[in-house]
N, CA, C and O atoms as CSV, one atom per row, in Angstrom:
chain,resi,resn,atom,element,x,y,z
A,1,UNK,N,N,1.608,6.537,17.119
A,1,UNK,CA,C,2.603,5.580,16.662
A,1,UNK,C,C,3.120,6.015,15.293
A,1,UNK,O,O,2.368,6.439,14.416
A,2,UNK,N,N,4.652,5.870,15.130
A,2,UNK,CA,C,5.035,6.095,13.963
A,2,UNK,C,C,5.170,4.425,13.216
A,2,UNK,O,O,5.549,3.372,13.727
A,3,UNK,N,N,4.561,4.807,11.450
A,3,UNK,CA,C,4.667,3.352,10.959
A,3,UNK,C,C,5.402,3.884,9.889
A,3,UNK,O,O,5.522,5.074,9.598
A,4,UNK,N,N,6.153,2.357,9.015
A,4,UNK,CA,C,6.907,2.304,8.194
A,4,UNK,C,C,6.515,1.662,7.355
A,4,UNK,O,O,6.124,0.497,7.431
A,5,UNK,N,N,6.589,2.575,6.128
A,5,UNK,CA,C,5.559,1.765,5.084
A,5,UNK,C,C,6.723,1.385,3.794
A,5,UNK,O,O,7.447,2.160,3.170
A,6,UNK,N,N,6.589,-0.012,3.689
A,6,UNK,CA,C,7.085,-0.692,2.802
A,6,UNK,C,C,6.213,-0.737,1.846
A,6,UNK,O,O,5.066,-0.303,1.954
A,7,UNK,N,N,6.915,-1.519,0.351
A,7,UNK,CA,C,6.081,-1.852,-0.828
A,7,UNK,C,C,7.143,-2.932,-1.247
A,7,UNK,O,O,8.334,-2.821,-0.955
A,8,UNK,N,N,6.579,-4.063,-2.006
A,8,UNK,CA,C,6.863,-5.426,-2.480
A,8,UNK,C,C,7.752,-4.950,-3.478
A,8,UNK,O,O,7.745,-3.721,-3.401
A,9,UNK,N,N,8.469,-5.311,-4.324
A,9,UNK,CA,C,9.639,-4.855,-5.381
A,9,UNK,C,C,8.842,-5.850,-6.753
A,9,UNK,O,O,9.071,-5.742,-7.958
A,10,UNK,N,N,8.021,-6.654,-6.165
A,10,UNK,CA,C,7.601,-7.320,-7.192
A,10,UNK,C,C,5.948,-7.822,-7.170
A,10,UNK,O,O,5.541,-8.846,-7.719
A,11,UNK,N,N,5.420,-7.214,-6.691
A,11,UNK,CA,C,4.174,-7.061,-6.170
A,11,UNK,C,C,3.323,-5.869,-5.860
A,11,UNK,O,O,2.670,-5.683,-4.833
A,12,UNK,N,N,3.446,-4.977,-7.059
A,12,UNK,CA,C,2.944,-3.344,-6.589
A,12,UNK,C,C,2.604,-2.955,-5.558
A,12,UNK,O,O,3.086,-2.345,-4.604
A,13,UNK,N,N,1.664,-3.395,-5.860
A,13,UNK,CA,C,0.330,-3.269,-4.767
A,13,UNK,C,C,-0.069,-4.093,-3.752
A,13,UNK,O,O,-1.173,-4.051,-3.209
A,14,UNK,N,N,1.080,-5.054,-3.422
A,14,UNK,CA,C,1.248,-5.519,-1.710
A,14,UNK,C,C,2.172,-4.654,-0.760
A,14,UNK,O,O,3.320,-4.590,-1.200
A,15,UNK,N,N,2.030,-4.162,0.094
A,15,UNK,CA,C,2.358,-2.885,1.202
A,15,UNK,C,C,2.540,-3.720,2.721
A,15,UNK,O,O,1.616,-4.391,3.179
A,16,UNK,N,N,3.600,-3.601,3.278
A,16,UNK,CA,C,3.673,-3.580,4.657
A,16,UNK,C,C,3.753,-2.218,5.395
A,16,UNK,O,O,4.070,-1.108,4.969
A,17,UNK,N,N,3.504,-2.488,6.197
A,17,UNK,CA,C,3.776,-1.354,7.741
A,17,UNK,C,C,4.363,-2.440,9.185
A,17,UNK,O,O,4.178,-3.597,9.564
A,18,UNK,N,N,5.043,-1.388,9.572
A,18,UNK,CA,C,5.983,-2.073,10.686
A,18,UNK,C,C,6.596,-0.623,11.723
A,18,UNK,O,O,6.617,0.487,11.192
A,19,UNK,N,N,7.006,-0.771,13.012
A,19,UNK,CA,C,7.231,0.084,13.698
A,19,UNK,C,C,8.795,0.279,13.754
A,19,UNK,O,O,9.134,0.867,14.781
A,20,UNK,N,N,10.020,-0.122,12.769
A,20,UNK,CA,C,10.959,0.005,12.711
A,20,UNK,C,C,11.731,0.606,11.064
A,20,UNK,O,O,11.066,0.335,10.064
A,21,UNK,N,N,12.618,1.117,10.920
A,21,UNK,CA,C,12.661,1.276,9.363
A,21,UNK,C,C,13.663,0.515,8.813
A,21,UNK,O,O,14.234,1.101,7.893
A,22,UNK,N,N,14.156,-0.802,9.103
A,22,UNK,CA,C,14.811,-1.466,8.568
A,22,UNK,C,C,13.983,-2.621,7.736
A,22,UNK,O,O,14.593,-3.185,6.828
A,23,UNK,N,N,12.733,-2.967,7.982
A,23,UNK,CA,C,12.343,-3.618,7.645
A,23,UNK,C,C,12.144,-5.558,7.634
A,23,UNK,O,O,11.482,-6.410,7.040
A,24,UNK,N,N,13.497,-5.443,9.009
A,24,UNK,CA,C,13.587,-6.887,9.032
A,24,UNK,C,C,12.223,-7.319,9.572
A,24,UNK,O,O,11.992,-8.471,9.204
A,25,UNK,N,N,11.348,-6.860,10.231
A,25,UNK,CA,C,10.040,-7.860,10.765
A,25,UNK,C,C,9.208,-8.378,9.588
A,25,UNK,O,O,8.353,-9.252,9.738
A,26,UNK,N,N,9.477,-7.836,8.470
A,26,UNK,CA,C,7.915,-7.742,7.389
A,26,UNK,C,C,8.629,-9.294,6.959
A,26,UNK,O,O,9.852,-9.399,7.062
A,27,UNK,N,N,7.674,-10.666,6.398
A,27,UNK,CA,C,7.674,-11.783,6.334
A,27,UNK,C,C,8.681,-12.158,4.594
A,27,UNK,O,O,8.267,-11.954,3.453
A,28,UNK,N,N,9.302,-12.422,4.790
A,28,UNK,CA,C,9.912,-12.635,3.347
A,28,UNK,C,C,9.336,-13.445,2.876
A,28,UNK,O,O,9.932,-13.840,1.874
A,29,UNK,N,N,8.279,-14.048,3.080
A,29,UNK,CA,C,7.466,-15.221,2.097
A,29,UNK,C,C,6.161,-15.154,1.285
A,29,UNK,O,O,5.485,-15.799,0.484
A,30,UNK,N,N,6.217,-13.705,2.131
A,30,UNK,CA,C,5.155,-12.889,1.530
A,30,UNK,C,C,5.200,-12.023,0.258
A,30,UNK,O,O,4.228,-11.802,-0.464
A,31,UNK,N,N,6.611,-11.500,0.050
A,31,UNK,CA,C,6.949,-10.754,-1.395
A,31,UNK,C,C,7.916,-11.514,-1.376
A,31,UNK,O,O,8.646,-11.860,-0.447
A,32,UNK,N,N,7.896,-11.997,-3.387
A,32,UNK,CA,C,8.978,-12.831,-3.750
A,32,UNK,C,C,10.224,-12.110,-3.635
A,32,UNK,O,O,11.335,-12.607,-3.447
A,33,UNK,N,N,9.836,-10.498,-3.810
A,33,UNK,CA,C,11.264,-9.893,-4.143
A,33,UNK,C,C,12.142,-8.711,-2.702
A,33,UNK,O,O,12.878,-9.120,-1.804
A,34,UNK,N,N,11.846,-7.713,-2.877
A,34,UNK,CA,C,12.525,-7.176,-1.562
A,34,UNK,C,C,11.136,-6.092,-1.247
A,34,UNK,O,O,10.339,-5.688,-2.093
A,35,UNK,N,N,11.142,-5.766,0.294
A,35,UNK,CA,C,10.648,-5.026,0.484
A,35,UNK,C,C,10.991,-3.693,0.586
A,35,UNK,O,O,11.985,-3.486,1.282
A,36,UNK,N,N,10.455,-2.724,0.093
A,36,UNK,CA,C,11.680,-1.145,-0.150
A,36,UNK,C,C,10.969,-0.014,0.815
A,36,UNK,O,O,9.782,0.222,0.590
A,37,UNK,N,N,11.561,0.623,1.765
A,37,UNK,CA,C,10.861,1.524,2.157
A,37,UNK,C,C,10.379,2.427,1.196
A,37,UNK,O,O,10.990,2.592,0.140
A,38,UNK,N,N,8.799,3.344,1.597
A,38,UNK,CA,C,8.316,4.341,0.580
A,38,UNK,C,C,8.256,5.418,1.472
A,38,UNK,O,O,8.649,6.516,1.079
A,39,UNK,N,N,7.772,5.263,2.755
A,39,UNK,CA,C,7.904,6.720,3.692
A,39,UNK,C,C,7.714,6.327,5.102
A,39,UNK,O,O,7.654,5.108,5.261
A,40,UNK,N,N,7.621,6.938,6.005
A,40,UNK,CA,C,7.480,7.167,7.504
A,40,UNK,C,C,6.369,7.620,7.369
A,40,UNK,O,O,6.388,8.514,6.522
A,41,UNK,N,N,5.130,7.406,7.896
A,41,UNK,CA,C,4.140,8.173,8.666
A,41,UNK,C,C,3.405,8.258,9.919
A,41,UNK,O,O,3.437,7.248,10.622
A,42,UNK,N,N,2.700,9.340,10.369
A,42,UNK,CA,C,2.528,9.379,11.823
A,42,UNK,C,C,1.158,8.929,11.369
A,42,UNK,O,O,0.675,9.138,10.256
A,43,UNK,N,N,0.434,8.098,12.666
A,43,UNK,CA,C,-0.806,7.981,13.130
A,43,UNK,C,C,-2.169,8.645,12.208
A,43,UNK,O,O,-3.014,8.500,11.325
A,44,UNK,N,N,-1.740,9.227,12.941
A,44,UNK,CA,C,-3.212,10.526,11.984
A,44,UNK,C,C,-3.176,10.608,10.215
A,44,UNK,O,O,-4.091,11.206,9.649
A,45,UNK,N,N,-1.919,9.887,9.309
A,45,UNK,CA,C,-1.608,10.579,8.300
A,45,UNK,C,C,-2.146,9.021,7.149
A,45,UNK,O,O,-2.239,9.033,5.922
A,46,UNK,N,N,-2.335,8.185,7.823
A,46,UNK,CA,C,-2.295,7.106,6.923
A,46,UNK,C,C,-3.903,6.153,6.304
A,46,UNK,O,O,-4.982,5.760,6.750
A,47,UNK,N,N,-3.306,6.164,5.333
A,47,UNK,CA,C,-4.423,5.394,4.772
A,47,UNK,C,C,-5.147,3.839,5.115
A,47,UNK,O,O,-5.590,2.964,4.370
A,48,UNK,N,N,-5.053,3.939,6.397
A,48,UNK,CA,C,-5.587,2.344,6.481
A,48,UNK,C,C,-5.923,2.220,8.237
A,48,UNK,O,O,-5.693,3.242,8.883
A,49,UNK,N,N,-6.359,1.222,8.859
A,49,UNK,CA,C,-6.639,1.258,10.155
A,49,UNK,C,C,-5.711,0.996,11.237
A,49,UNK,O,O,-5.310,-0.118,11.573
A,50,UNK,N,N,-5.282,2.545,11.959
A,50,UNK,CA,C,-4.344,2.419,12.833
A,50,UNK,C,C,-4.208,1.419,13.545
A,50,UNK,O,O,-3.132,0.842,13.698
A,51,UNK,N,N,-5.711,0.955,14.281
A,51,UNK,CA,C,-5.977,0.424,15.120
A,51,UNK,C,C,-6.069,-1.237,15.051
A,51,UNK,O,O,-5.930,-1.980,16.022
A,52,UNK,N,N,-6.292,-1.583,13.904
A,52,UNK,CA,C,-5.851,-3.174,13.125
A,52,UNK,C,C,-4.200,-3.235,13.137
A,52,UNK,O,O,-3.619,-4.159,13.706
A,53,UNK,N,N,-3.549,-2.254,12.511
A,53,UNK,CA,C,-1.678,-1.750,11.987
A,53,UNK,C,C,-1.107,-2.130,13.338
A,53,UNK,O,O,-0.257,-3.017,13.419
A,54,UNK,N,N,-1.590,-1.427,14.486
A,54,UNK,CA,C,-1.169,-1.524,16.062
A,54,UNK,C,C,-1.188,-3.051,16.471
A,54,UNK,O,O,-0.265,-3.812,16.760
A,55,UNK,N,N,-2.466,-3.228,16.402
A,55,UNK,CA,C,-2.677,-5.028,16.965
A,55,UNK,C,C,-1.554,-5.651,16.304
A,55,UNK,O,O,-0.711,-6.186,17.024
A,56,UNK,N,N,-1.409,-5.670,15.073
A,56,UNK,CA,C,-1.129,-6.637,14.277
A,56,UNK,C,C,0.644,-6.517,14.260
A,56,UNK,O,O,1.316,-7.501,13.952
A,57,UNK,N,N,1.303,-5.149,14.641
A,57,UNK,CA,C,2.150,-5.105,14.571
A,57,UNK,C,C,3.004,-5.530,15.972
A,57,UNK,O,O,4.191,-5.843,15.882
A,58,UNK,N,N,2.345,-5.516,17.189
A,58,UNK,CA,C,2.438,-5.613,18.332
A,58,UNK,C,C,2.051,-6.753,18.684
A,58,UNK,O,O,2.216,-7.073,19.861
A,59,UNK,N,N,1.544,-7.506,17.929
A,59,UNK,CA,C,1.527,-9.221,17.777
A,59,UNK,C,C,2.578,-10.316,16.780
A,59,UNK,O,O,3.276,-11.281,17.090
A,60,UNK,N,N,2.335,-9.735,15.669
A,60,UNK,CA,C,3.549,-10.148,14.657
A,60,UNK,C,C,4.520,-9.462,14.324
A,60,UNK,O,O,5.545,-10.067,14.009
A,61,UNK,N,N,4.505,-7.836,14.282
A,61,UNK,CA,C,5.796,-7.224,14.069
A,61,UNK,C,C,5.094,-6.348,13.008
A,61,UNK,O,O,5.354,-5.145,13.005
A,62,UNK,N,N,4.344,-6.784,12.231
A,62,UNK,CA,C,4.159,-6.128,10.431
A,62,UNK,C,C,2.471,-6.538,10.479
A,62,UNK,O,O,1.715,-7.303,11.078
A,63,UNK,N,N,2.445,-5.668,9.611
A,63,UNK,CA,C,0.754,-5.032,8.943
A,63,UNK,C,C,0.959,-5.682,7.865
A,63,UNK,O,O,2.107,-6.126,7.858
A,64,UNK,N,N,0.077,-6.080,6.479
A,64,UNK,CA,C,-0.157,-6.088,5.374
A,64,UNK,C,C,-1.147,-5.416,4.775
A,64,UNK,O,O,-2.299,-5.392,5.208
A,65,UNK,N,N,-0.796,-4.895,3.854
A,65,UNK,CA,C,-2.105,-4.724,2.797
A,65,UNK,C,C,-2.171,-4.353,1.995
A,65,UNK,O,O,-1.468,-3.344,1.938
A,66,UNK,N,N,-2.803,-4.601,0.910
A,66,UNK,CA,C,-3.126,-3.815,-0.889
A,66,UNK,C,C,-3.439,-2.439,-0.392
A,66,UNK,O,O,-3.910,-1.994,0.654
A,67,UNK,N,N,-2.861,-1.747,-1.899
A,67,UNK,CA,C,-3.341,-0.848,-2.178
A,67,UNK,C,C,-3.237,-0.448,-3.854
A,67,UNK,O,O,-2.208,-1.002,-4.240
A,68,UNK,N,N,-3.690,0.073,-4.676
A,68,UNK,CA,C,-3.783,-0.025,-5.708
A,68,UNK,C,C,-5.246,1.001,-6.631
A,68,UNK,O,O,-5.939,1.692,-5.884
A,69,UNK,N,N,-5.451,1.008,-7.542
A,69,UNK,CA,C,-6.108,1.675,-8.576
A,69,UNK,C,C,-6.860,0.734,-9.108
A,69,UNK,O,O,-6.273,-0.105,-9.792
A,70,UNK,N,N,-8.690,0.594,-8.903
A,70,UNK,CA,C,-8.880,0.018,-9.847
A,70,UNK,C,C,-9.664,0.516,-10.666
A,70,UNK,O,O,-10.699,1.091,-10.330
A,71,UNK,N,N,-9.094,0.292,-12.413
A,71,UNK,CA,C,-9.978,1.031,-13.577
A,71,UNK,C,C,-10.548,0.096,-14.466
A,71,UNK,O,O,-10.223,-1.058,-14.747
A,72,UNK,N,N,-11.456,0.818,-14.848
A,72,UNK,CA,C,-12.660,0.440,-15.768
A,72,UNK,C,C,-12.425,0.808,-17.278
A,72,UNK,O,O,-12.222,1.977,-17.606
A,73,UNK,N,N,-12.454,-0.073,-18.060
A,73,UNK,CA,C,-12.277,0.049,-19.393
A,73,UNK,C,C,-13.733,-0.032,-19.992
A,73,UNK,O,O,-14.674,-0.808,-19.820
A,74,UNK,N,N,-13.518,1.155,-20.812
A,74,UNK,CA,C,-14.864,1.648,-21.538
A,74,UNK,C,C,-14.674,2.494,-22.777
A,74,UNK,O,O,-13.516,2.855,-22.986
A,75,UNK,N,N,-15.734,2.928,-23.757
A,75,UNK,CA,C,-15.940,3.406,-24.877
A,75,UNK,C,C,-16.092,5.054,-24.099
A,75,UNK,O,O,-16.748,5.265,-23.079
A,76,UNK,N,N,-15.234,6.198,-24.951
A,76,UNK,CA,C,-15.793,7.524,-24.326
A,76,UNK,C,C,-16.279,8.112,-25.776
A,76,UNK,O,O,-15.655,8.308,-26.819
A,77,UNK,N,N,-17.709,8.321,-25.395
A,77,UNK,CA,C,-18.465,9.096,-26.643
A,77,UNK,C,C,-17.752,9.746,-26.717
A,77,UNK,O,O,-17.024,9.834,-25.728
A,78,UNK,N,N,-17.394,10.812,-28.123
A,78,UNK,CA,C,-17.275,12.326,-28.573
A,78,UNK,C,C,-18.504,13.367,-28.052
A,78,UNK,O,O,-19.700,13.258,-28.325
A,79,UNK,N,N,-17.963,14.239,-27.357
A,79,UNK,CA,C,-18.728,15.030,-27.322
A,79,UNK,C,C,-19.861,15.818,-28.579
A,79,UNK,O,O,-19.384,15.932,-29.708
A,80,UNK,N,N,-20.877,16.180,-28.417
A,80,UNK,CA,C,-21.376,16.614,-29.549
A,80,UNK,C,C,-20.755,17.490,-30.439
A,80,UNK,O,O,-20.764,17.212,-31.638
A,81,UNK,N,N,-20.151,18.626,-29.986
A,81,UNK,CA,C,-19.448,19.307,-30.665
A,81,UNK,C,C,-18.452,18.546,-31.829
A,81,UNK,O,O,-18.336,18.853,-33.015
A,82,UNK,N,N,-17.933,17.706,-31.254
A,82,UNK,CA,C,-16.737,17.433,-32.074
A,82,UNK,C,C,-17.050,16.161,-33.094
A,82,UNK,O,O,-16.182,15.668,-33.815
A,83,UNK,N,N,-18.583,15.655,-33.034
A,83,UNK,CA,C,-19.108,14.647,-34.194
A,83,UNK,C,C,-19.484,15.783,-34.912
A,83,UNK,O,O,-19.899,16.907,-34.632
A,84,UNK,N,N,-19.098,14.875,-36.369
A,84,UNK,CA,C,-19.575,15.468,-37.541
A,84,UNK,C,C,-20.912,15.478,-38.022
A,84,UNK,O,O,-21.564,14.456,-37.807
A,85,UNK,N,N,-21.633,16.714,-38.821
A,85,UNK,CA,C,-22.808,16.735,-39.045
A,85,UNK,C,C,-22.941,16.477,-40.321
A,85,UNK,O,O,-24.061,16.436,-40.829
């Protein structure tokens, strides 16, 4: 299956997938702002479960899901070298 992967315009890191590239199936109540295509990918190429993406798209039309970075804020010692003796 080829999917179409959207992203929220105002919601980073909320993502649809859908089996068309216009995007009308993905839920407008779900992102306040627009949904923008980011790419086409085949089956084998994507980050998330084909096999949930399929059900879900072949029941409602559209997939959801985060994706995103999460970081840890912390202190980074100086290496020894570079403290003073």
């Amino acid at each position: 299956m080829t999917f179409y992967i959207f992203r929220c315009s105002k919601d980073r890191s909320l993502y649809g997938a859908t089996d068309e590239p216009s995007g009308v199936k993905l839920p407008k109540d779900a992102c306040s702002g627009d949904w923008e295509l980011q790419r086409k990918v085949q089956e084998s190429r994507i980050g998330f479960s084909a096999t949930k993406a399929e059900q879900d798209i072949q029941k409602q039309g559209y997939y959801l899901f985060r994706a995103g970075v999460k970081a840890e804020v912390g202190v980074i010692a100086k290496p020894p070298a570079a403290r003073k003796k």
